[in-house]
C-alpha positions in Angstrom: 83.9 97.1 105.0 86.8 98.1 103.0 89.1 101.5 104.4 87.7 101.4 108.0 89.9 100.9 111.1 87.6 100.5 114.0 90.5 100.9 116.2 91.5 104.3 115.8 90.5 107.5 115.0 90.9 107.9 111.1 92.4 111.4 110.8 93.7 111.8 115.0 96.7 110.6 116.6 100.3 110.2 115.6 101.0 110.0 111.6 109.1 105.5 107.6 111.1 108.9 107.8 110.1 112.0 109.9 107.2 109.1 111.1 105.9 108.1 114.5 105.2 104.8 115.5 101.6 103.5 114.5 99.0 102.7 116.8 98.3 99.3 117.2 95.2 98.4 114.6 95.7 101.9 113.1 96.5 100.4 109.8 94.9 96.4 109.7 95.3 96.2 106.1 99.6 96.5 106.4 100.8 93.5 105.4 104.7 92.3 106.3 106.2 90.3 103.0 108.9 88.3 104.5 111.0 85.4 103.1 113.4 82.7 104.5 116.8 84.1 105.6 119.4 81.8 106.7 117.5 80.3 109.8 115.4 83.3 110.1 112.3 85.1 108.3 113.4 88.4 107.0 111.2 91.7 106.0 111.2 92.1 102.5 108.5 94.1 101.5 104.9 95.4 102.7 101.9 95.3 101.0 97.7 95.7 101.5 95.3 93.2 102.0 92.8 94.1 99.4 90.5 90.9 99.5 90.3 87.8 101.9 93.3 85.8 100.3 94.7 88.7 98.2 97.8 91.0 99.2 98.9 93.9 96.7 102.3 95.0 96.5 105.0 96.3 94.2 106.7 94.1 91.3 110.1 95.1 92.4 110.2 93.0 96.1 110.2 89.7 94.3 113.0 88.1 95.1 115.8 86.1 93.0 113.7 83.1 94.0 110.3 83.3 92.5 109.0 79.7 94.8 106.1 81.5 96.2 106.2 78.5 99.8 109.7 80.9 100.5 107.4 83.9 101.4 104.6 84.4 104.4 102.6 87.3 105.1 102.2 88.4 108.5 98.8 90.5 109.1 97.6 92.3 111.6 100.3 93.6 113.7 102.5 96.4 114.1 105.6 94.6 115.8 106.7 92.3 113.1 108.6 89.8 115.5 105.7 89.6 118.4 103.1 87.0 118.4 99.6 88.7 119.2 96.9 86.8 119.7 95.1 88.4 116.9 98.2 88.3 114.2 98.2 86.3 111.3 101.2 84.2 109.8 99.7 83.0 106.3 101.9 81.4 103.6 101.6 82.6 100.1 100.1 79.9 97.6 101.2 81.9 94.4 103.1 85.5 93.4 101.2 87.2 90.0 103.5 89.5 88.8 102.0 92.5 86.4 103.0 91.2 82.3 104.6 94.8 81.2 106.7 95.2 84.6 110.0 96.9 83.8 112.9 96.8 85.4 114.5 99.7 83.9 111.2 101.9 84.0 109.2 100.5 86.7 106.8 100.8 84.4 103.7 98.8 85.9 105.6 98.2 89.1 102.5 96.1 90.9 102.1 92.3 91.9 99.9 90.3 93.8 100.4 87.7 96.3 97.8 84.9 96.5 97.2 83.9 100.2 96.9 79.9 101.0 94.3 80.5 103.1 91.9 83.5 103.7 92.1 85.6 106.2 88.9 86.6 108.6 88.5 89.6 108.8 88.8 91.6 112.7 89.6 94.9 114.3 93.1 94.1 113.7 92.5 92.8 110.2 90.6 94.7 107.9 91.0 95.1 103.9 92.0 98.7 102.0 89.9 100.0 99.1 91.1 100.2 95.6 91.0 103.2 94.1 88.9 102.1 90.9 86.6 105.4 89.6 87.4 107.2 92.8 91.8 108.4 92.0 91.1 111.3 90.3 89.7 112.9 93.3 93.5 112.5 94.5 94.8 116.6 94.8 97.3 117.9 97.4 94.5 118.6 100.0 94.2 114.8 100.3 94.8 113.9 103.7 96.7 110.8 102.8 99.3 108.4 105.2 102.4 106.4 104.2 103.6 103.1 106.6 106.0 100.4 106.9 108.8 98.8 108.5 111.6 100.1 106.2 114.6 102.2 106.9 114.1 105.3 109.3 117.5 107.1 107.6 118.5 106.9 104.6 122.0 104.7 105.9 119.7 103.7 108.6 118.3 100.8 109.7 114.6 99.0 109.3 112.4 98.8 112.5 110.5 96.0 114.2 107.4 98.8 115.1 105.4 100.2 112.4 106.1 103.5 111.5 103.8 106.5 109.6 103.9 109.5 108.6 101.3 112.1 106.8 102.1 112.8 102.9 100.1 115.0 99.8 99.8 114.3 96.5 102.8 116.0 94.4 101.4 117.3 90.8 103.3 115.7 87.9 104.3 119.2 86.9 106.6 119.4 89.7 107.4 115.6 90.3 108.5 115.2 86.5 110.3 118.7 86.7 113.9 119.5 85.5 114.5 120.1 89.2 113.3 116.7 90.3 113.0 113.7 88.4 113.3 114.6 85.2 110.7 113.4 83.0 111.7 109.7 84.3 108.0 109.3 86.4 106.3 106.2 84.3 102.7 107.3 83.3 102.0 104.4 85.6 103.3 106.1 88.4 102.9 109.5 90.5 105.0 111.5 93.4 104.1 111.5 97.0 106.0 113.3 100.4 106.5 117.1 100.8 108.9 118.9 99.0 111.0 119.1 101.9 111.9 115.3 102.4 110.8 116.1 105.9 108.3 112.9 105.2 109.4 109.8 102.9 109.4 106.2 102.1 112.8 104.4 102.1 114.2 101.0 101.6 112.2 97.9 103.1 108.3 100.2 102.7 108.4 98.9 99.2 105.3 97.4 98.1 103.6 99.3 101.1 100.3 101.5 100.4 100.1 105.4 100.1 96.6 105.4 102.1 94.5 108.3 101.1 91.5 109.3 103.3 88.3 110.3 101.0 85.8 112.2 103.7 82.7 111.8 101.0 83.4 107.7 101.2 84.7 107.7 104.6 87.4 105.2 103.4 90.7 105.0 102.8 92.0 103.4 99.7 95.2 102.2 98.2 95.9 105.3 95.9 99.4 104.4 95.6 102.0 101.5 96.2 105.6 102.5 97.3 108.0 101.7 94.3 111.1 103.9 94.1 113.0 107.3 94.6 116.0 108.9 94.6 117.4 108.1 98.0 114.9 108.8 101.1 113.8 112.2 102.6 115.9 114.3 100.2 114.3 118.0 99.2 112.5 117.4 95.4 112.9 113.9 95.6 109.8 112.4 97.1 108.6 109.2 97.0 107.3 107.5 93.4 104.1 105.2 93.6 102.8 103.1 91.3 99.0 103.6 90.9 96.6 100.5 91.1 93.8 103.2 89.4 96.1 102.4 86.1 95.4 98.6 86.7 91.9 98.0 87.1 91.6 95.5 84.6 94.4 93.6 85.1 93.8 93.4 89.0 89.8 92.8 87.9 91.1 89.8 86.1 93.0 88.2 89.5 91.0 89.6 92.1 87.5 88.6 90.6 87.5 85.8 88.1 86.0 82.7 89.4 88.4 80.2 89.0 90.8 82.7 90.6 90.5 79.8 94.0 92.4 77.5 91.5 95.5 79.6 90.7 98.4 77.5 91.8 102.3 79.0 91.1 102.9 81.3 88.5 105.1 81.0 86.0 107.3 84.4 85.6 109.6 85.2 83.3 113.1 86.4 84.3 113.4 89.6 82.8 110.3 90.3 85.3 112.5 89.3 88.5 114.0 91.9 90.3 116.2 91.2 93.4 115.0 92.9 96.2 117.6 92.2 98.2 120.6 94.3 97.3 121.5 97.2 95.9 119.1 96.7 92.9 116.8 98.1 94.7 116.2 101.7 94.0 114.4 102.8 97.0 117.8 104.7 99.3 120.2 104.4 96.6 122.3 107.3 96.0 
């Protein structure tokens, strides 16, 4: 039942920068990363429920502190400080960052969170498909959506209401360009937005999905995860996502393995750590 949301239309109603706010259960696989602040909870990070206890996200939102009982994930919801009958406040039992991650690169910029508990699923929580055998049928006519709680300007300010926006697929040729990013895109990685910045990701959608709607699946899967760009909504600097398609066997190894039920914390090394908090973040830098 992956890539279906019962509660709305797929490709109607309103479609972060230039965004709308979401309809409640438009997207039940968005998935708030949020860590202990002070006396409060704060956004970090979004992510997608991909299995019953798994949440995939990017490398990058892990914070200085790598105890995974700091973080919780709140599901199904599109006001991140309401309590709905039908949201979900799970803790996370352990944080699996991707081996190769690079800070400098963001080579590999992907990371999975290991729920304590799994999650049933609802109307209001549903998983996202990965994009194994089906990403190369990824061009620019993909209808495809981008969501989160992040900033709405690039100075700006996150939300508490869920906000998306429609993107397409930006060929390499013209992501990688002299008059865009410069040969910098990891092969790991590809552009998403329009050329016009009208539409873009920006600090605090990290780790949030690029949700791509295939009509001959009638599914949307999690073609990309939100990982960097040169500030948010500027003209030939869209958003950079790292693609899942490039880690099928790595994620096969978590997601699937049997004794996957007895993973407890995972050791990860520091040169893997990047603190989300801060300006080490790329995502609205100038």
């Amino acid at each position: 039942d992956c890539g279906i949301a019962p509660l709305m239309d797929m490709l109607k109603g309103p479609r972060i920068i230039g965004g709308t706010e979401a309809q409640v259960g438009a997207w039940p696989w968005i998935v708030s990363l949020q860590i202990q602040s002070g006396s409060i909870l704060a956004h970090i990070c979004g992510g997608s429920l991909v299995k019953e206890r798994w949440v995939i996200t990017a490398a990058h939102c892990i914070k200085d502190s790598r105890n995974p009982f700091m973080w919780r994930a709140v599901i199904g919801t599109n006001n991140i400080y309401m309590n709905y009958p039908y949201t979900k406040k799970i803790k996370i039992k352990a944080i699996i960052v991707h081996p190769d991650f690079d800070l400098e690169s963001y080579v590999n910029d992907i990371a999975l969170f290991r729920l304590k508990k799994a999650v049933r699923y609802n109307d209001y929580i549903r998983p996202i498909c990965l994009p194994f055998d089906v990403f190369q049928n990824l061009n620019q006519n993909t209808k495809c959506f981008i969501s989160g709680w992040g900033r709405t300007q690039e100075e700006g300010n996150g939300t508490d209401t869920l906000q998306d926006a429609e993107v397409h697929y930006i060929s390499r040729s013209i992501c990688n360009s002299e008059m865009s990013y410069g040969g910098i895109i990891p092969n790991t990685s590809f552009c998403a937005g329009d050329e016009d910045g009208i539409f873009d990701t920006c600090r605090g959608d990290s780790g949030g999905p690029l949700m791509c709607y295939l009509p001959e699946h009638k599914r949307f899967f999690v073609m990309g995860i939100t990982s960097y760009g040169h500030g948010c909504g500027r003209k030939n600097f869209p958003g950079v996502y790292s693609g899942p398609s490039f880690h099928k066997q790595w994620l096969t190894q978590h997601l699937y393995q049997k004794h996957a039920k007895n993973i407890s914390n995972i050791n990860i090394p520091l040169g893997q750590v990047l603190i989300a908090l801060g300006s080490a973040v790329l995502l609205a830098t100038t």
